[in-house]
N, C-alpha and C positions, 0 to 999 in steps of 0.2 A: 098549681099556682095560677095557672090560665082561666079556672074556672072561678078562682077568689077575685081577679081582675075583671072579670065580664060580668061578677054580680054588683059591683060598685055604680056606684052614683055617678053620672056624669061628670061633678061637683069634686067627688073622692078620686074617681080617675086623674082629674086634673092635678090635684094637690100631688098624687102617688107619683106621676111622671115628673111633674117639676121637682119633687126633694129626689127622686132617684138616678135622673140626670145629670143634675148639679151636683148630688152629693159624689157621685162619681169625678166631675170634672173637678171639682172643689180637692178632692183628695190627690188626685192627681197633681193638680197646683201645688199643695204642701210638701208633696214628694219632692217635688221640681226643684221649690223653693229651700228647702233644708238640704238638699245634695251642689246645689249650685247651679240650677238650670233654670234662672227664673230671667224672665223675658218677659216682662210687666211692660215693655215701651214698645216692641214688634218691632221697633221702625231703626233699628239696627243697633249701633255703637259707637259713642263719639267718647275716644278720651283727647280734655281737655285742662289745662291748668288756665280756669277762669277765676278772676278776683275777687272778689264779692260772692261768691258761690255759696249757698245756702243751704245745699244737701236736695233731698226731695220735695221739702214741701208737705205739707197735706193734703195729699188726693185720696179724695171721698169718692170718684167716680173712679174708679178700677176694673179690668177682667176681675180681676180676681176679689175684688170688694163685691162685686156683683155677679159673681159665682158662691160668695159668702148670703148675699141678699136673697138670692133664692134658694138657696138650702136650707136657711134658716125659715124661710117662707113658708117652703114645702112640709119641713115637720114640726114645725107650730101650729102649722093648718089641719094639720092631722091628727095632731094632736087634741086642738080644739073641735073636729069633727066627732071624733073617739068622745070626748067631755060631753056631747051634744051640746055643743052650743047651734046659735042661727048662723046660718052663711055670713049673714053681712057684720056678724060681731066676729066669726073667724078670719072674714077676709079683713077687716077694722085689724086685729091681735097680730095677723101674720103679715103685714105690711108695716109695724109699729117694730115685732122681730127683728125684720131682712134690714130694715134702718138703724136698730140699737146692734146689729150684727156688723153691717158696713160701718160706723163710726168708731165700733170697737177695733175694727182690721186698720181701719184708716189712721187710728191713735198708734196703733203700735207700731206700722211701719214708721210712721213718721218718729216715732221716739225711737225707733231702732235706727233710721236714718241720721241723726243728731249724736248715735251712738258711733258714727265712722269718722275716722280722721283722714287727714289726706296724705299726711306723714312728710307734708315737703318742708323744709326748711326752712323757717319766717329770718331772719337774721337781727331783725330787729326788737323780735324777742331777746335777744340778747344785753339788749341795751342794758346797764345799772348790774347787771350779774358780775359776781365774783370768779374767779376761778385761778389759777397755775399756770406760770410759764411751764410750755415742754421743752419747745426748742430757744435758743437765744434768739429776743429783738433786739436790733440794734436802737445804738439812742438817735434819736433825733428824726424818724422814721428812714435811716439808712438801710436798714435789714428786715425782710421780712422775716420773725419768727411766727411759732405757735404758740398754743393756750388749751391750755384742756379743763374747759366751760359745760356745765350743764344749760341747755337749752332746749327750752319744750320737754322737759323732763330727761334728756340723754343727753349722756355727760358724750363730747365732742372734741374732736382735736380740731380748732381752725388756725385761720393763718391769721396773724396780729402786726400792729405796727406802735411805737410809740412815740411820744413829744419829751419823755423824761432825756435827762443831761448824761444818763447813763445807761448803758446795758442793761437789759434787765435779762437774767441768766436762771436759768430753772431751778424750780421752789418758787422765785418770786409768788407773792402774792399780788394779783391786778386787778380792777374794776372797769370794763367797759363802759369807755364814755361815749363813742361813737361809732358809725356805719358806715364805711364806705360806697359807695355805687357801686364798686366791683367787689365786694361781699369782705373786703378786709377790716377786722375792728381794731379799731384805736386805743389802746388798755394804756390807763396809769398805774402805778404803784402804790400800794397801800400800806405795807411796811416800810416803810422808808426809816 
């Protein structure tokens, strides 16, 4: 093997250690990443519930978009070597690669990113949904009962209050017409 490496072209040398480096560290990365060890940011861990939060983003500049960049580089390059092409149209093909290489990792985390939820509780999703007493409200917002509401797709038992003249005692059928601050909803009756 030593002796097929020291016959190469300066040019080939270069290409063979760039795709055999990265393709190493590249592989590595996918392991990382499909087991749950991916550290794409170094700079630690912050869990936060921010508002407006937007998932990742699109980053085109990555480790690991640019452990894709040169892998791709390297065996494009070699490939176009092998082809006989000229240097400067292999170096032209294998930089146009390691780019359509980076944009394609850069799409997909970002759509895999947009694929997470955060799973916390909006409550004002709730507004306008129908659902079930569980437990007795009282009338007039005397008592706090339940409701068992799908919300965000999962059916919920929360705690309700309401304005009708009567109890509403479970079966009721209710419509959420309000949010409280402290996460209570205001349900009216719809079979009345």
């Amino acid at each position: 093997m030593e002796e097929w490496f020291v016959a190469l072209s300066l040019f080939e040398k270069i290409y063979w250690s760039i795709a055999g480096v990265s393709s190493v560290i590249f592989i590595i990365l996918v392991i990382l990443t499909l087991v749950g060890g991916d550290t794409d940011g170094m700079d630690g861990d912050l869990d936060a519930d921010i508002d407006g939060d937007t998932g990742i983003g699109f980053q085109f500049l990555s480790f690991k978009n640019l452990m894709g960049f040169f892998t791709i580089f390297g065996w494009s390059g070699i490939s176009c070597l092998d082809a006989g092409l000229s240097k400067s149209l292999t170096i032209t093909i294998s930089i146009l690669c390691g780019l359509l290489m980076m944009f394609a990792m850069a799409s997909i985390f970002y759509y895999l990113g947009k694929l997470q939820s955060s799973g916390t509780l909006k409550l004002n999703n709730a507004l306008n949904q129908i659902g079930e007493v569980y437990l007795t409200i009282g009338n007039k917002r005397s008592k706090i009962g339940k409701v068992s509401i799908t919300v965000q797709g999962t059916l919920r038992e929360l705690e309700a209050l309401t304005e009708e003249d009567k109890d509403l005692v479970q079966g009721d059928v209710v419509k959420v017409k309000e949010v409280t601050n402290n996460g209570i909803l205001i349900v009216e009756l719809l079979n009345k």
